[in-house]
Every structure is written in structure tokens, then in C-alpha cells.
N, C-alpha and C positions, 0 to 999 in steps of 0.2 A: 185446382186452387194452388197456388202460392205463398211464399213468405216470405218475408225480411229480418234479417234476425240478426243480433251482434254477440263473434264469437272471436272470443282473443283477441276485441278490440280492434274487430274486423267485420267490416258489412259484406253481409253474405244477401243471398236471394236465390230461392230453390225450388222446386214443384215437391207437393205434401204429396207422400205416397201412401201412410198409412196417420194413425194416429191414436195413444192411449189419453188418457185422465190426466197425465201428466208429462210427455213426452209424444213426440213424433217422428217418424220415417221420414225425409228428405231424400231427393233425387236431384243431384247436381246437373248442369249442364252437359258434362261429360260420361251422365250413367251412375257417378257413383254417388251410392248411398249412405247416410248419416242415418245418427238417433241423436237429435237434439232436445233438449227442456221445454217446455214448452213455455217456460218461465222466461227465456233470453228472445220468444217473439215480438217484435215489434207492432207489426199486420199481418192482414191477410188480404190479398189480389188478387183478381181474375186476369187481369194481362194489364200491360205487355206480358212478354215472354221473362225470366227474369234475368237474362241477361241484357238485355234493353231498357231495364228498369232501372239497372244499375250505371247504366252508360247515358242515359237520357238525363236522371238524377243526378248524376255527376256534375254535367254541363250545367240543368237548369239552377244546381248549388251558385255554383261559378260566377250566376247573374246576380244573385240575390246582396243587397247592399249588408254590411253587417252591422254599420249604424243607424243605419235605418230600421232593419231589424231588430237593437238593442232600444229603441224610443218606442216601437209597434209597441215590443211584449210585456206583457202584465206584468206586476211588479213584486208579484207573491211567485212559487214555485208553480208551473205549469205543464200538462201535456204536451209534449211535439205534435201531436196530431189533430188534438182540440183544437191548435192556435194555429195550425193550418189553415183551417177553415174563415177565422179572422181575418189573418195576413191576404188569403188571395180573396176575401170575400165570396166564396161557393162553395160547393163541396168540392173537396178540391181530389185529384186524382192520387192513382196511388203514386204516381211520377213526382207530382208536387208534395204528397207527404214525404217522400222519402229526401226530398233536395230539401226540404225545409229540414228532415232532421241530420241530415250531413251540413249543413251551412250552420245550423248550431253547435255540432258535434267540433265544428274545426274553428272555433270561437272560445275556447276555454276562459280568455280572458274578458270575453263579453258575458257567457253562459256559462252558469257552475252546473255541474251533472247531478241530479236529483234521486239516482235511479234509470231504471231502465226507462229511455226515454220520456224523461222527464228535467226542466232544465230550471234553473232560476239565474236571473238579470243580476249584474254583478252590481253593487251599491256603486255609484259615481266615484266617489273617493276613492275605493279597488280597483276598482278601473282605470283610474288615471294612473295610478301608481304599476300597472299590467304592462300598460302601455310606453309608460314610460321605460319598466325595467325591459319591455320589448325593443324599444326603440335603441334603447344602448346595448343589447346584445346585439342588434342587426350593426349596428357604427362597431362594432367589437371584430364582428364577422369582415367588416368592411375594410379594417386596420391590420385582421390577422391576414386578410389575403392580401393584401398591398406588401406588406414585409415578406410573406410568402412570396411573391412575384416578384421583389427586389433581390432577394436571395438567388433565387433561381435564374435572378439576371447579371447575378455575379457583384454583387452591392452589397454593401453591408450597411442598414437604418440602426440611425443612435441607439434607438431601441432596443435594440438586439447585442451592440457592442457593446452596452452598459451592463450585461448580466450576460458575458459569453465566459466567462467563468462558469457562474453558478450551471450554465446548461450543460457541462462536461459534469462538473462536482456532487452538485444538489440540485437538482432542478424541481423546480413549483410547477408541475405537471397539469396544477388548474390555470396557470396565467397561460393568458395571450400570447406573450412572448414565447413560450413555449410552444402554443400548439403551433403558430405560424412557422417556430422553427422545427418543430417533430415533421409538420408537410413539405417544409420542403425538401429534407431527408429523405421523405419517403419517395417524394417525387424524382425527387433524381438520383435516388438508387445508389446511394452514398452512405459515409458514416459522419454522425455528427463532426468530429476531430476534421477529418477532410473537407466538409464545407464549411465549419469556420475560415480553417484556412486560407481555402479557395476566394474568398471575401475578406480574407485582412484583417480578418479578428487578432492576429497574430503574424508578425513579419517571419516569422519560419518555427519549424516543428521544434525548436531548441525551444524557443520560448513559453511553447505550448508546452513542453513537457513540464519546466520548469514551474509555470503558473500554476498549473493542473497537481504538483505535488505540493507546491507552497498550502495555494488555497483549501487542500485536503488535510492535510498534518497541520499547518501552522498557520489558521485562518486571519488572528490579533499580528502575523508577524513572528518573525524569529528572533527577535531583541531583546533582552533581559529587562526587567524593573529595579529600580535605584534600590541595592539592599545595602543593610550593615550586613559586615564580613569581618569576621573575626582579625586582630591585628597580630600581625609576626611578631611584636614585641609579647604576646601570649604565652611563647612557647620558648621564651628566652632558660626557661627552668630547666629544657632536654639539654642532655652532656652533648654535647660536638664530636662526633664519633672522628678520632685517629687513622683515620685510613684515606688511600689516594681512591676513586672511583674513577668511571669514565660509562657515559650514557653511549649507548650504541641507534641508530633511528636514522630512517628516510631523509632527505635533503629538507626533506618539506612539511615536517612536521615540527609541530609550537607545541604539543602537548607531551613533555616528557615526565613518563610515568616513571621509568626504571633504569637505576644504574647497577653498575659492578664493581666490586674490589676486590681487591688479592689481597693478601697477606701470607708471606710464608712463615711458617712455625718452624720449620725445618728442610731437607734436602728434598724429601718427599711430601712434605706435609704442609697444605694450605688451608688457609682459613678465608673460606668464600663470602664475600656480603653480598648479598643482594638487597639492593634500597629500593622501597619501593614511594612513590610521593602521596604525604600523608594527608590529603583534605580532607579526611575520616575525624581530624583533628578539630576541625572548626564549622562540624557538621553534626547538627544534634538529631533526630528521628523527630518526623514532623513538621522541622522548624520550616522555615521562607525557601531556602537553598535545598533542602533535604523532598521538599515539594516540587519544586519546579525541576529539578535531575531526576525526580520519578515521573513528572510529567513527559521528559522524555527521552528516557532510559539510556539513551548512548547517542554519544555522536555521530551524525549524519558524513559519511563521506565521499562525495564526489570529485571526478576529476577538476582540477582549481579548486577547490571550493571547500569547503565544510562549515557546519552547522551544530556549535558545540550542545555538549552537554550543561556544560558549566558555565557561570560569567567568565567572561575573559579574566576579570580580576581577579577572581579566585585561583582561576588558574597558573596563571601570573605569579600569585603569592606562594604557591606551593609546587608549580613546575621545576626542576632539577635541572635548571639551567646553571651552567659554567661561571664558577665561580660566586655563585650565589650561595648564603647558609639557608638553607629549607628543613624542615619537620620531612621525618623521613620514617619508617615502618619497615625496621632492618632486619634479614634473614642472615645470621652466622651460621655458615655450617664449614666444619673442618673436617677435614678429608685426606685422606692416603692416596697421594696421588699413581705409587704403583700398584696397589691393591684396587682402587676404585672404593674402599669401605669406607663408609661414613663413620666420624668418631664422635660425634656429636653436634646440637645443632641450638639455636637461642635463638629469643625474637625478641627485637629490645626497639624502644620509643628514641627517635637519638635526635639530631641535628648534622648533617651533611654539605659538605661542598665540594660538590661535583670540580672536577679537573678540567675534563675538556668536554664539550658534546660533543661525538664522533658520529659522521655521516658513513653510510653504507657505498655510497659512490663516490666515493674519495680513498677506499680502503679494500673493497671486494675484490680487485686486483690483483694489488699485491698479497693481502691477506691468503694464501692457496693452502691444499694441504700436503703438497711439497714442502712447501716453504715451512708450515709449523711444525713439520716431522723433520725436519733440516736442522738442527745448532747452530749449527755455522751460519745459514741462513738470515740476512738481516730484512725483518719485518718492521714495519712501525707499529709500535707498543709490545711488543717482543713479552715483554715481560712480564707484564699483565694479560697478553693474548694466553700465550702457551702452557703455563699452568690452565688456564681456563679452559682450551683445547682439550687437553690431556684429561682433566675430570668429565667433560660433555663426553668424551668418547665409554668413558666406563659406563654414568648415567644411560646415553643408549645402548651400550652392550646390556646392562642389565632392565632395561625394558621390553629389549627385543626379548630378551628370554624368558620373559612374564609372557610377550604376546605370542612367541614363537614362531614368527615369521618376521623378516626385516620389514622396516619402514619403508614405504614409494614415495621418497622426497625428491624425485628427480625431475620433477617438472617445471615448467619456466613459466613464472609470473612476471608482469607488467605493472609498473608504474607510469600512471599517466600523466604527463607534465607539460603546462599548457602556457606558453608563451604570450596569453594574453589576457582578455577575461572569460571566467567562465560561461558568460550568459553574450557572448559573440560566436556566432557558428563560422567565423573568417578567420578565430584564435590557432594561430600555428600551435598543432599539438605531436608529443613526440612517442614514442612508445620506449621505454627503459626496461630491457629484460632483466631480470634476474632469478636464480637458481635456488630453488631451497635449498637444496643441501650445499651449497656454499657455506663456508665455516663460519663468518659471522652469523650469518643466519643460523645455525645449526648452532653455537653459542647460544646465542639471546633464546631461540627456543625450548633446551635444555633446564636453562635454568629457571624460565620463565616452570615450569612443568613443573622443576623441583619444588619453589615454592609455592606456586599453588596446591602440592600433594602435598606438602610438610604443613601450610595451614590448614587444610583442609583435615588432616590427619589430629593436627592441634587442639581446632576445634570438637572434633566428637569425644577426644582424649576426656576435654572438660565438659562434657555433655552440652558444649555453647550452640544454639543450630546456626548452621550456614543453608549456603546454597548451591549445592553441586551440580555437575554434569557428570553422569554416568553413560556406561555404555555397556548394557547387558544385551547377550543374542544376536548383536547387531542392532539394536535399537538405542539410539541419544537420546537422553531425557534429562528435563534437571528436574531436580527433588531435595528436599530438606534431608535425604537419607543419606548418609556417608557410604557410599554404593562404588563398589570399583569402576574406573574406566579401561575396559580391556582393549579396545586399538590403541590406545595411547600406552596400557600396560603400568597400571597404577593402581594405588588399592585406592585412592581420596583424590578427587579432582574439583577444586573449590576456587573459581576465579576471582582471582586477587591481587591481580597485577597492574594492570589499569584503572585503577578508579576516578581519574581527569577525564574519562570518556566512556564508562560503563556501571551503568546504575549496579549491576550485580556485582562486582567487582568492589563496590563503594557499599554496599549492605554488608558484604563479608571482611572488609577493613576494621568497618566497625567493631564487626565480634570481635574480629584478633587484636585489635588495640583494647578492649574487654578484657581478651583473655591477657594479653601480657599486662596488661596494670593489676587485676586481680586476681587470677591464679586459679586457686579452685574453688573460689567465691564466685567468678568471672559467670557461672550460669547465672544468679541472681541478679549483677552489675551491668549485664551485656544489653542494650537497647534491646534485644527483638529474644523473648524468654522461650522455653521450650514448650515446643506444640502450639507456636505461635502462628492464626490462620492468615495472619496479614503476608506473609511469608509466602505464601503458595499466590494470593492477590499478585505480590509482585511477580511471581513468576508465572504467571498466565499473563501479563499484561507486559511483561518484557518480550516475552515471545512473538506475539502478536507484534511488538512494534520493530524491534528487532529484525525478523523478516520483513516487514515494511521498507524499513530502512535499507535492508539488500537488497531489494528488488530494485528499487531507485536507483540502488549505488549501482546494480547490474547495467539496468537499464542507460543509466546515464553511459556508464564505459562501452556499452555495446554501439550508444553514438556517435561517440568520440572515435571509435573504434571505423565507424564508417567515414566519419569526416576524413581520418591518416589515410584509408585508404584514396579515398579522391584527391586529397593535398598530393599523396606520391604518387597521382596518375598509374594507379596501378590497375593492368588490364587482363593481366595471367597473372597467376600463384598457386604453388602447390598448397597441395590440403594431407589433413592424414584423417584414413578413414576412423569414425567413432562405432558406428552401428547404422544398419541400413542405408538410410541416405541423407545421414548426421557425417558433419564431415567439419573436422579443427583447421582454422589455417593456421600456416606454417608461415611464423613470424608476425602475428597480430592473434590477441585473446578474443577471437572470433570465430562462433559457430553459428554453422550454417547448412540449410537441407539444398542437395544438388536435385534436384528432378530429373527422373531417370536415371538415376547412377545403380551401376548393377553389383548383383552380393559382391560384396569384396568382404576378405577379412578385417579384422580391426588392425589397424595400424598400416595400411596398404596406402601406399601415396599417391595422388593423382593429381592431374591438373584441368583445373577452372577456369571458365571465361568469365569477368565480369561485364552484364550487361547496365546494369543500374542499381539505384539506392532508393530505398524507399523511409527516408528519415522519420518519418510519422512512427510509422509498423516498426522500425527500427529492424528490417529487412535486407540482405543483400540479395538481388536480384541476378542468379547466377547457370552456367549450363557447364555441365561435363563436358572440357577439348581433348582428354587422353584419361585414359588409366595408368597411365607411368608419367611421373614426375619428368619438366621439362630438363 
């Protein structure tokens, strides 16, 4: 004897080998043995054989109409094998039972399952509505391979262009759109980003990257909402601070956070301002403007391009531009300029007018440190430079000796300056080196450090919380804890220098303008009070967007980076080794792995063949021609 029996929603058919009360032995066609229920049999047959039962049943399924079928069967729940005998009018075989119950079994939308074999007629109304939703998944199926097949013929359907965003960003993984686009990725052995392209979703990988980060971070757009902003005539009440300044900053920056003055006291003795611009002034916690610079936390910078923090107006109103009177958030510290000692230091609320805005490539030149170490030497701004020289030098003599090892400021960064617009990959772009430890640089750094250690230091004085950056063990962190920074070589490092382009910068403003209108009431008065958890909020969510924003800013320059090198038909360049086969070029802020490059020490120079660019991957595609520079 034989059986038919459904297991895991699978028709099986076997020879009975043994049999209990409630189970039985099976013997497959190939020997092996089961113990199945005796509950999941269907029948029992004498022959066929049961593989011919199951291959005969198949077919004879195949023939059976399923409308016809659905008008035959009774209208209440029924036997498969009872209605057998109806349908073919005889006793019908076990061939015919079983095609009768596979032709039902593959009708769900005709026949609802009852049990083991047993089925009931779907009401009319269910039915149509089966059918229908059958009929528009097959037209679904019929649409996703058409755009599949357009794809893969190097096409791009409206369909697909209209939502080739969201398939890179967010994609609706149950639309259509999607899955015709998921297959044809998979079909041709691709990544999404390259077969958009490949089809014109986008006229080149600049665009793509560009859309791909808008639509990620700034899905409404990067444009402010029409706000009230507090009016300059507000702050008409601050004194106009006495002193000459001069902002120091890139060619190409609008956001001037921070200027500098001198004043001498004496032969040796200056009295340093450092101004820094106050929109902490006309920013309350919470408010419209105080929301939208937390929504996102710092300015965006790429090459051409940026994506502020703040409305232009705002910033506008409170940049430390030349010749303007601005609200300003002043750091006096007097100083012994042969000693390097500090004599004392104030942070007062003022009113400033900047002198001149001074550019870094108009000045890094002549600016040397021959020249400052020279008297006789004529520098432009001679006299507001060299005092300021002369204290940065003590500042970092006395930090190296907190760190105890000098500073590696010796390396050469790039600014990238682009002759046309940013979102054109045919924009002449230039690469501008410059040296950290060049002296302006080493100025503006200096002092930027001092006052953020001396606010920072302010702050815990009056138990006000900020928001620091430490550096314990070798680990960066920020934290509400006034925690030294030892690479830097600082007991408080509290960023407070830029707040036109850094939400944290723009929270810790706030305390110190706190602390200097109130004193040592300034814990009570200060917007954000102590052991306040909104604090640590924004610094888990600065973090997170902050490297956001680098990686973009990376990403973007490492483009740009490949565009210089194709503009300058550049085909050899030496590299200097980093590790393994990480390798810097020499004259572009570009790294890059050589394949098969052999150990070399770090700092070993060799020279590269370029074969190609891979702007997508934002790739250089390169081979080791020597291990010694050309």
C-alpha cells in the first residue's frame, strides 16, 4: 500500500512500511524511511507506483478548468475526495483524487483550506476582489520587469527618475519601483550609485554626491525661515571698547568670528584683547534661532560652497567686519612680554570696530619669523604683529612644557579655491598650500587656546557648566567636566571662539556672557544650570552631526582633489609612504593605497603611475613606477 500525505506544505507519496494507532513508517522512492502522523494522510493506493502518482496527478491538475471547478463545488465546506467522485462522475482513481486535490490546493483564491483536505468556495464578492487584487499584482510584476529591462538596457523610465533620490537615501523597499530597481542591480552585478548613473539619473558623480547629502541632512532644503532678529540698535547700551583690532582669516571667509588688539601698558607690557563676535547676545535658549543652530550644529564646509549655521542676517549683524560697530565678547589679558607671565585677565561685554579684515594670503609672506625676530625688519602691521609674536611664543613655550614634548605643526594644509561653481565638475579649482606653523597661523592659534582655556577656567571658577573637550590617556571627549587637555597642554579647554559657525561654541558664549554680567550669582542667571541633562543632549548630537559634516567636507575635497589632478594632466607624482600601502601625495591632500607597493618605512618616497579616476568611489586608480622619487 501507499499514501499521499502533506508535509511542510508539500505533496509527498510513499510506500507504508509499517504502521501504529497513530503514526506510520514510509519508504520513499529512494529507500529512505520516515515516521509520519497519521493525521497529515490524505489516502491510501494500491498503484500506481508513487512516483507516477505524483507526475500523472500533476499533469492531469493542469487540465482541470478552475472555473469550472469553482461553479461544480458545493457551496458549504467539503471533502477533496468526496467531490471527487461528483466532479468525474465514478469512483474516480487515486490519480484523479489527487489532481483534484492539487488543482484545489493551487486555487486559494477560488478554494479556502478547511483542514486537511478539505476546502470551501470562496463567496463571489471574495473572489472578485482575489482576482482582482491577482490581476494587479500580475500588471505590477509586468511593470517591474519592463523598468527592469529598461534599466539593463541602459534607460532610465520616468518612474524611476522621479524617486532616484529616495533609492540611494530611504528607499520603500515594498514599492515596485524599488524592486525593479533592486533586480537590475543585482542583475548586472553593480551598485546602485553606478547604475543610476549609468542611465542619467544624474549628469556626473558631483551631482550625485551632492543630491545624496542634501536629501540626507537637509531634506525641506538648506534656507532659513523669515525670523525676527534682534536689532543692533539693542546693544547701543555696551561702552565701544578704545582699542585698534584687526581680524586675521582665509580669503574666502564671511564669517568673522575673532579679532585681536594690542595695547601697550609699557616697554614690556601688553594688554591683549581678544574679541570674539557676540550673537550669544541676541540668542535666548530655545528661542526660533537658538533651535534651528541646534538643529545644525555647525557649519557645513565645502570646497566653494558652505552651508551656514546661522541666517545670513544674523550673521551679518554680528560678523566683525571692517569698520563696522558689532557686540563683541572681549578677553583682556596683560602680559609681560619678557617674562611670558600673565598679569591678569577680564571679560567684559563691549562694542568694537574692527580696523581692517586681514587675509592670510595677502600677508603669510611677508609675515616670516625672520622678519618678526628682525627690528629693523619692515612687516606690514609691525606693531600689532610683534608684540603678538612675542607672547604666542611664551604661550607655547609654556604649553609644550605642560605636554612635554613639542608640537608637529609642520605640516602643509590646503585650501581649496574654486574658480567657478561648486556643483560644476568643469570649475577650475586650485589647491593653496599653507603651513601651520607659519606665524599667523601660529598667532590666531595661540590665542584662540588662550581664550578658550581662560573661559573655560571662568566658567568652573563660578560653578557655571560648559562644554569641554578633554584629553585624558590619549582619548578626546567632551564633557560638562572641566577636565584638562593634555595634547594641547591645558588644564580647561572650553570652545568659545566661533559661535557664527558652532552650536558648542554658541552654548558656552552664552554661560560667559552669564558669567560676566553676573559674577557669582552667574550659576543661577546662566541659561543651562548645573547638572543640566540637556547638556550632554547636545553633546551626543553635536557629535554625531559634526562628523557628518567631516566626512562630506572630506569627501567633497578628496573630489576636488581628483578633478586638480586631471585639470593638471598629471601622470607621475611622487607620494610619501604613510604605512603599508597608504601612500600621501606630494603636493595634493590626497591619500591613496598603491597595490603591491612593498614595506617601506614611513616617510619613504616613491613614485606613482596614474591610471584613472574613479569619481563615484572617489578613488585614484594607481600602480607603483619606482621606489625612489622621480
Amino acid at each position: 500500500m501507499h499514501v499521499l500525505y502533506e508535509e511542510s506544505g508539500t505533496f509527498k507519496a510513499a510506500r507504508i512500511f509499517s504502521r501504529s494507532d497513530s503514526t506510520m513508517q514510509v519508504e520513499s522512492e529512494s529507500g529512505k524511511r520516515s515516521k509520519i502522523k497519521n493525521a497529515i494522510v490524505l489516502f491510501e493506493f494500491d498503484s500506481p507506483e508513487p512516483a507516477q502518482l505524483l507526475s500523472q496527478a500533476q499533469a492531469e491538475a493542469e487540465k482541470i478548468e478552475i472555473d469550472f471547478l469553482w461553479e461544480c463545488a458545493p457551496q458549504e465546506e467539503f471533502e477533496a475526495t468526496v467531490f471527487a467522485e461528483d466532479y468525474y462522475g465514478h469512483v474516480p482513481s487515486a490519480v484523479e483524487k489527487a489532481a483534484l486535490i492539487f488543482a484545489l490546493n493551487s486555487a486559494p483564491a477560488y478554494f479556502h483550506r478547511r483542514g486537511k483536505g478539505r476546502y470551501r468556495p470562496a463567496p463571489p464578492d471574495i473572489l472578485a476582489a482575489a482576482l482582482a487584487a491577482i490581476e494587479k499584482k500580475r500588471l505590477q510584476a509586468e511593470q517591474q520587469q519592463r523598468w527592469t529591462d529598461q534599466l539593463l538596457a541602459g534607460e532610465l523610465p520616468e518612474e524611476i527618475a522621479q524617486v532616484a533620490t529616495s533609492l540611494l537615501v530611504k528607499p520603500d523597499k515594498n514599492s515596485n519601483e524599488w524592486k525593479a530597481f533592486a533586480a537590475a542591480v543585482e542583475q548586472k552585478r553593480t551598485t546602485p550609485e553606478q547604475l543610476l548613473l549609468s542611465v542619467g539619473a544624474w549628469p556626473h558623480p558631483l551631482a550625485l554626491h551632492q543630491t545624496r547629502f542634501m536629501a540626507t541632512h537637509f531634506p525641506k532644503g538648506a534656507t532659513f525661515p523669515d525670523l525676527a532678529l534682534a536689532s543692533s540698535s539693542q546693544f547701543d547700551d555696551l561702552p565701544i571698547a578704545d582699542v585698534v583690532a584687526y581680524s586675521m582669516d582665509d580669503s574666502f571667509t564671511t564669517e568673522v568670528d575673532d579679532a585681536l588688539s594690542v595695547t601697550m601698558l609699557g616697554e614690556n607690557v601688553m594688554r591683549l584683547g581678544i574679541h570674539i563676535a557676540a550673537p550669544g547676545l541676541a540668542i535666548e535658549r530655545d528661542d526660533d534661532i537658538d533651535r534651528l543652530a541646534r538643529s545644525r550644529m555647525s557649519t557645513v564646509y565645502i570646497p566653494g560652497h558652505k552651508i551656514p549655521m546661522l541666517p545670513d542676517s544674523l550673521i551679518t549683524a554680528f560678523s566683525l567686519d571692517a569698520g563696522e560697530l558689532r557686540p563683541a565678547l572681549s578677553l583682556y589679558v596683560d602680559a609681560n612680554l619678557e617674562t611670558g607671565e600673565m598679569l591678569g585677565s577680564e571679560t567684559r561685554l563691549e562694542r568694537i570696530r574692527v580696523a581692517e579684515n586681514l587675509r592670510h594670503n595677502l600677508l603669510d609672506e611677508a609675515v616670516t619669523v625672520e622678519a618678526l625676530a628682525d627690528p629693523s625688519a619692515h612687516i606690514p602691521y609691525g606693531e600689532w604683529l610683534r608684540p603678538l609674536w612675542r607672547y604666542a611664543l611664551h604661550l607655547s613655550a609654556q604649553r609644550e612644557a605642560v605636554r612635554g614634548k613639542p608640537e608637529n605643526n609642520s605640516r602643509v594644509e590646503y585650501s581649496f579655491v574654486l574658480e567657478g561653481p561648486h556643483d560644476d565638475p568643469d570649475t577650475k579649482v586650485k589647491l593653496v598650500p599653507r603651513r601651520r606653523d607659519a606665524p599667523l597661523d601660529r598667532i590666531i592659534a595661540e590665542y584662540m587656546i588662550l581664550a578658550n582655556n581662560l573661559w573655560g577656567g571662568l566658567l568652573a571658577q563660578h560653578d557655571v557648566p560648559g562644554i569641554y573637550r578633554s584629553q585624558q590617556a590619549g582619548r578626546v571627549r567632551m564633557s560638562t567636566h572641566a577636565l584638562p587637555h593634555e595634547a594641547i597642554g591645558v588644564p580647561y579647554y572650553a570652545w568659545s571662539t566661533s559661535p557664527l559657525r558652532r552650536y558648542i561654541d554658541l552654548i558656552n558664549q552664552l554661560q560667559v556672557i552669564a558669567t560676566a554680567r553676573h559674577g557669582v550669582s552667574a550659576r543661577l542667571a546662566a541659561p543651562f544650570k548645573p547638572k543640566d541633562a540637556d547638556l550632554f543632549a547636545i553633546i551626543g548630537a553635536f557629535d554625531a552631526q559634526y562628523a557628518a559634516w567631516g566626512d562630506y567636507q572630506s569627501a567633497m575635497e578628496r573630489y576636488w582633489c581628483l578633478r586638480w589632478l586631471q585639470q593638471q594632466d598629471i601622470r607621475v607624482i611622487t607620494a610619501t609612504v604613510l604605512r603599508d600601502d597608504l601612500v600621501r601625495l606630494d603636493g595634493a591632500p590626497l591619500v591613496t593605497r598603491v597595490p603591491g607597493l612593498p614595506a617601506l618605512e614611513r616617510g619613504h618616497q616613491v613614485t606613482i603611475e596614474i591610471l584613472g579616476y574613479d569619481e563615484l568611489a572617489l578613488e585614484l586608480e594607481c600602480r607603483l613606477r619606482d621606489t625612489a622619487p622621480v
